[in-house]
Residue, then its C-alpha position, 0 to 999 in steps of 0.5 A: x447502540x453499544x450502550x444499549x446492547x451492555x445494559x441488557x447483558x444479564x450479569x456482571x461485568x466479567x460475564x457481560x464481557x464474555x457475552x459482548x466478546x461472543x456476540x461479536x464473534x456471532x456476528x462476524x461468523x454470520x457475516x463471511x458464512x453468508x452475508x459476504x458470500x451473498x453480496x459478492x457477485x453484486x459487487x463489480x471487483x472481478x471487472x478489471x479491465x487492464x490494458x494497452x489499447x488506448x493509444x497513449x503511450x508512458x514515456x519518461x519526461x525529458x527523454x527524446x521524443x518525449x513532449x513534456x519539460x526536460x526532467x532537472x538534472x542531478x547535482x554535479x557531485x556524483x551518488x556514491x551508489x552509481x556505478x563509477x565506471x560508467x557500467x549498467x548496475x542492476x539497482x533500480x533508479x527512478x531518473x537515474x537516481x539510485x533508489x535504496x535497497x536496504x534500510x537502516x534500523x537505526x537512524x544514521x548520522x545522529x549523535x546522542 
């Protein structure tokens, strides 16, 4: 199809370029000026339904009253980013885990 279009751009190539390039940007001001604004009531993404009345419920596997399999253990050697007093931190964790809060730009622990 492209091919198509290119051999019937009258000119050279810089012109039929400039040409292919506003074609392009006729077509994409065709498409948000009325196409989109057309097809988007037919489309069902402002029917979202999200909510907390289906009677299941989301608990944390291994926690009491939770039916699932005990959730595995860390390893004995403590996570340098855990609090070592025993103290709530304000990190997030997934299963106690501590999760990072920054990331490094260059990788560690490599050497050259």
């Amino acid at each position: 199809m492209y091919g198509w279009i290119w051999a019937r751009l009258p000119g050279s190539t810089p012109v039929r370029a400039l040409l292919s390039l506003l074609l392009f940007l006729v077509a994409v001001a065709v498409l948000f000026t009325w196409v989109f604004p057309w097809a988007e009531p037919l489309l069902p993404f402002n029917n979202v339904t999200v909510n907390n009345t289906g009677g299941s419920t989301v608990q944390q596997v291994g926690t009491p009253g939770s039916s699932g399999p005990p959730a595995a253990t860390p390893s004995a050697r403590p996570s340098p980013s855990r609090p070592a007093t025993g103290g709530k931190s304000s990190a997030p964790t997934i299963d106690g885990a501590a999760l990072p809060t920054s990331v490094p730009l260059a990788p560690t622990g490599v050497t050259a």
